[in-house]
Short mmCIF file of the C-alpha atoms (twelve columns), coordinates in Angstrom:
data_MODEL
# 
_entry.id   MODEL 
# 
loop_
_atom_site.group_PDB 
_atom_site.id 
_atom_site.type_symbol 
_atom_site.label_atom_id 
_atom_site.label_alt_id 
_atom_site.label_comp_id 
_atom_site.label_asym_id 
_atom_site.label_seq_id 
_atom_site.Cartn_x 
_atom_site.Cartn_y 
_atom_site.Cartn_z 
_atom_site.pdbx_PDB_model_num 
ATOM 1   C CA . UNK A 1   4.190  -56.356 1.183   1 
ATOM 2   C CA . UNK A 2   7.732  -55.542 1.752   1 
ATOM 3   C CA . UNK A 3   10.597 -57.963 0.817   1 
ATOM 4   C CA . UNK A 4   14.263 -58.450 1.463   1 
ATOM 5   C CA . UNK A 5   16.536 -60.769 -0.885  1 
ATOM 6   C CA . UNK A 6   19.425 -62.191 0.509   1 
ATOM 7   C CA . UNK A 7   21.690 -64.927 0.155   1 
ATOM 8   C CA . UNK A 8   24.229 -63.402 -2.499  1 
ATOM 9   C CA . UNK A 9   27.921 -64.244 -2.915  1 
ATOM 10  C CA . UNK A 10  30.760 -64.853 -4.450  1 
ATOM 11  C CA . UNK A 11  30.960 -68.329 -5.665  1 
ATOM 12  C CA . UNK A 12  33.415 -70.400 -8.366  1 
ATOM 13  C CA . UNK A 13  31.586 -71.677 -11.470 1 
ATOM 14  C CA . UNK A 14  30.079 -75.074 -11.121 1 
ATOM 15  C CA . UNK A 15  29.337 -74.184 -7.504  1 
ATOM 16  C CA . UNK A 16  25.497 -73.700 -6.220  1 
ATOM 17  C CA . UNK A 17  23.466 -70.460 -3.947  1 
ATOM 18  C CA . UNK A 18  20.083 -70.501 -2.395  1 
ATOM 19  C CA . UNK A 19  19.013 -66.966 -2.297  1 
ATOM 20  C CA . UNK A 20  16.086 -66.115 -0.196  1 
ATOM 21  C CA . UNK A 21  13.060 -63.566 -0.361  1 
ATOM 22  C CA . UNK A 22  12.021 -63.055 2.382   1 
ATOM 23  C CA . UNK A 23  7.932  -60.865 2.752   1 
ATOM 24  C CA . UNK A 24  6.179  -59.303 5.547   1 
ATOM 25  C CA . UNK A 25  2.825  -57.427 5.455   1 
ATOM 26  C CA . UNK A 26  -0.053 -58.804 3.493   1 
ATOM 27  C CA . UNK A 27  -1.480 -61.897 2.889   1 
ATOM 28  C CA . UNK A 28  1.638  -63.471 0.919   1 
ATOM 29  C CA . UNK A 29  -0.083 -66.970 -0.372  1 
ATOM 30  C CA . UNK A 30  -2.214 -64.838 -2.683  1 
ATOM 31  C CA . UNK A 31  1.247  -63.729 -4.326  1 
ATOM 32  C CA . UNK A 32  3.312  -64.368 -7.643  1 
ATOM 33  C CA . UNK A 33  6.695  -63.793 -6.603  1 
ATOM 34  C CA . UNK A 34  9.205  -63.437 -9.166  1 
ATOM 35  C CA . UNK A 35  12.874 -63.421 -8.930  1 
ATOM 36  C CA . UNK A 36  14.683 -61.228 -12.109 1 
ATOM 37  C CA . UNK A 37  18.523 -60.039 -12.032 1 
ATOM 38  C CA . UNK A 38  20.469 -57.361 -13.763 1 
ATOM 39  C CA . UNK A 39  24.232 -57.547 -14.484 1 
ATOM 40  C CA . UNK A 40  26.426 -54.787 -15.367 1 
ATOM 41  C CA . UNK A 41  25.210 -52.391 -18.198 1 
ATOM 42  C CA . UNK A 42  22.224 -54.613 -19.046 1 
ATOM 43  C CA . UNK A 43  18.798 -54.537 -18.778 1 
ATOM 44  C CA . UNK A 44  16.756 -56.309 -15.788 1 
ATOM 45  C CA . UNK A 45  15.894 -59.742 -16.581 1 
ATOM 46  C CA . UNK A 46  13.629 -62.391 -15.340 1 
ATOM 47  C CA . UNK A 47  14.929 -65.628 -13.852 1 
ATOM 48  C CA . UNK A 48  12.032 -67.206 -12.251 1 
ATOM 49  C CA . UNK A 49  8.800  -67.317 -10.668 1 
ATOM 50  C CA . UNK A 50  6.226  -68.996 -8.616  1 
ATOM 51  C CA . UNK A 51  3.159  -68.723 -7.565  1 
ATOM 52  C CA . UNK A 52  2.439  -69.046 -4.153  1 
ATOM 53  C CA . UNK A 53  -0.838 -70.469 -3.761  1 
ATOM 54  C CA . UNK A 54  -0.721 -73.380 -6.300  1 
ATOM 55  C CA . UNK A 55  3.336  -73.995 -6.479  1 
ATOM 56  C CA . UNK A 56  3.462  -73.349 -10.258 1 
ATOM 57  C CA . UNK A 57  6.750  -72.496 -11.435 1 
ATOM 58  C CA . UNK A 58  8.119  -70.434 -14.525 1 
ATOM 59  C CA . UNK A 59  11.731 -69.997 -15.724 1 
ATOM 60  C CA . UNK A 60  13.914 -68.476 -18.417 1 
ATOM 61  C CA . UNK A 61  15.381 -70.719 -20.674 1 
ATOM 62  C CA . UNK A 62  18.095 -69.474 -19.395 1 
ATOM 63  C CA . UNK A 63  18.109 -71.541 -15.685 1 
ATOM 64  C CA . UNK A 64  15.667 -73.939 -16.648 1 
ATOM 65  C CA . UNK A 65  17.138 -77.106 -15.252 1 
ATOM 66  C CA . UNK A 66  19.462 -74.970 -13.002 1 
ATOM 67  C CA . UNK A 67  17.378 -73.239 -10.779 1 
ATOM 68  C CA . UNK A 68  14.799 -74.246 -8.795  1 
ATOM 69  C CA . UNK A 69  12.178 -71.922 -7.232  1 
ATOM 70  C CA . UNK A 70  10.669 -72.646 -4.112  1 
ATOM 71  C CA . UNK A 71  7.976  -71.557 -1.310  1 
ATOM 72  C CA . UNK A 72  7.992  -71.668 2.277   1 
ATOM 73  C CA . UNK A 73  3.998  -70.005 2.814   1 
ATOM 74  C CA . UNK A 74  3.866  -70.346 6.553   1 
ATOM 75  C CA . UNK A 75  7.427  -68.682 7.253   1 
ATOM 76  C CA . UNK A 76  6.559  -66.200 4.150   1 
ATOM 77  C CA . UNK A 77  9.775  -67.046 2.504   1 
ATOM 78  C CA . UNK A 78  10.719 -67.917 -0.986  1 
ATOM 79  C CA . UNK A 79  13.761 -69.437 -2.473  1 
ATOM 80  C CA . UNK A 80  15.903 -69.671 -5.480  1 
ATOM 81  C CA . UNK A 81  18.207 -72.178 -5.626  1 
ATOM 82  C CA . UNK A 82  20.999 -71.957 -8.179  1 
ATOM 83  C CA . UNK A 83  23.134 -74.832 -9.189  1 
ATOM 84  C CA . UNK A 84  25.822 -74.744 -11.944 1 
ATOM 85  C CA . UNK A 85  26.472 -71.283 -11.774 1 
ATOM 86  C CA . UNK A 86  27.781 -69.853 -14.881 1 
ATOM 87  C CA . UNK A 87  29.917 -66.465 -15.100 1 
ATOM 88  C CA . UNK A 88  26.906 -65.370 -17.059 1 
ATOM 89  C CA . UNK A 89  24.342 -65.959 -14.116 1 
ATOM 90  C CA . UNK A 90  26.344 -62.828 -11.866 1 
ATOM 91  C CA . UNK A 91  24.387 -60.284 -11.603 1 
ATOM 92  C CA . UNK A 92  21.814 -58.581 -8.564  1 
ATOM 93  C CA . UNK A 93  19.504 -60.670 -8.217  1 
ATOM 94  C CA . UNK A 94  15.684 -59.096 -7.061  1 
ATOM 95  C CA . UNK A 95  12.792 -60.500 -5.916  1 
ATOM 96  C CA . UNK A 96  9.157  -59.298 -6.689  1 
ATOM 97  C CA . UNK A 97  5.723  -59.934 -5.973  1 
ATOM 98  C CA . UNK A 98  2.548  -59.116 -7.364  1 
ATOM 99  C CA . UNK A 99  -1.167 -60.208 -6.481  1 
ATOM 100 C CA . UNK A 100 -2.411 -59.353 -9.766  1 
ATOM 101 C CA . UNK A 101 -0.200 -60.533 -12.287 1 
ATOM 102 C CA . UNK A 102 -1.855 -62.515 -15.037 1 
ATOM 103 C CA . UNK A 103 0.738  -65.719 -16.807 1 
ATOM 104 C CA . UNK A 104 1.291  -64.378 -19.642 1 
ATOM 105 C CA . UNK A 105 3.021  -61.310 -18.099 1 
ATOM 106 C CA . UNK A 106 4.979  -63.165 -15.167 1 
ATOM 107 C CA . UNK A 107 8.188  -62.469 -16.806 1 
ATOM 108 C CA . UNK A 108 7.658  -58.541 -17.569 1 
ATOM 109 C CA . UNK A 109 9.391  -56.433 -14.510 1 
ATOM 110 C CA . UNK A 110 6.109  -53.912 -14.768 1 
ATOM 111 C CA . UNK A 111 3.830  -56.867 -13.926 1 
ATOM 112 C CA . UNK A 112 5.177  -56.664 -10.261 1 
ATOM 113 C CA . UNK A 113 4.325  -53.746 -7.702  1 
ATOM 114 C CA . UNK A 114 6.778  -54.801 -5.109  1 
ATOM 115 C CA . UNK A 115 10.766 -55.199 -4.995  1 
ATOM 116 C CA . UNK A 116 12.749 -56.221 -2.547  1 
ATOM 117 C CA . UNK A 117 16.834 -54.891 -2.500  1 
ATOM 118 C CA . UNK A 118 18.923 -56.605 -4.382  1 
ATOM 119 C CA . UNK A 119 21.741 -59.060 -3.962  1 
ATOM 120 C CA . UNK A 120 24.690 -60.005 -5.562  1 
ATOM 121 C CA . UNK A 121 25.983 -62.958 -6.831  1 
ATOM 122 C CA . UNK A 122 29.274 -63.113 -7.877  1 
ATOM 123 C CA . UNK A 123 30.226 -65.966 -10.074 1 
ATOM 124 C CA . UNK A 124 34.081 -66.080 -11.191 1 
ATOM 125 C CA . UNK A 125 37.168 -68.655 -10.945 1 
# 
C-alpha cells in the first residue's frame, strides 16, 4: 500500500482543513488507517484513526470533538477533517495504515507498516 497525505496549509485559528490520504496497491478496506502529526522538536503523535472495514473511529483527547475521521473505500481515500484549529494542532500531519493492527495499539506509530509523506498545517493569526 502506498499513501500520499495532502491537504495541508496555513490557516488562522478557529478556521477548519480536510486533509486527505490518499492509498493505492492492496486491498485498502482490510486497513486501519491512522492519521498522527509531529510539530517542531516533539515526538510523533497520534491524532486519529479508523478502520476501514467497519467505520470505527479512535481519537486523542486531544481532537476529540474537533476532528472527524472519515472513509471513502471505493475511491481508496481517507479524510481528516479539522475544525477549530488551535496553534497547538500545527504540526506534519501523516497518515498510516496497517492490516494487522490490534485496538489496543491503534495509537502506537510502530503498530503501522505504511506512511504516507507528510503535510503541513500551519495554524497562526
Amino acid at each position: 500500500v502506498q499513501l500520499q497525505a495532502s491537504g495541508g496549509g496555513l490557516v488562522q485559528p478557529g478556521d477548519s482543513l480536510r486533509l486527505s490520504c490518499a492509498a493505492s496497491g492492496g486491498t485498502f478496506s482490510n486497513y486501519v488507517v491512522g492519521w498522527f502529526r509531529q510539530a517542531p522538536g516533539k515526538g510523533r503523535e497520534f491524532v486519529a484513526a479508523i478502520r476501514l472495514s467497519s467505520s470505527n473511529t479512535y481519537y486523542a483527547d486531544s481532537v476529540k470533538g474537533r476532528f472527524t475521521t472519515s472513509r471513502d473505500n471505493a475511491k481508496k481515500y481517507v479524510y481528516l477533517q479539522m475544525n477549530s484549529l488551535k496553534p497547538e494542532d500545527a504540526a506534519v500531519y501523516y497518515c498510516a495504515a496497517s492490516r494487522t493492527i490490534i485496538l489496543s495499539n491503534i495509537a502506537n506509530e510502530y503498530g503501522y507498516n505504511y506512511w504516507g509523506q507528510g503535510t503541513l498545517v500551519t495554524v497562526s493569526s
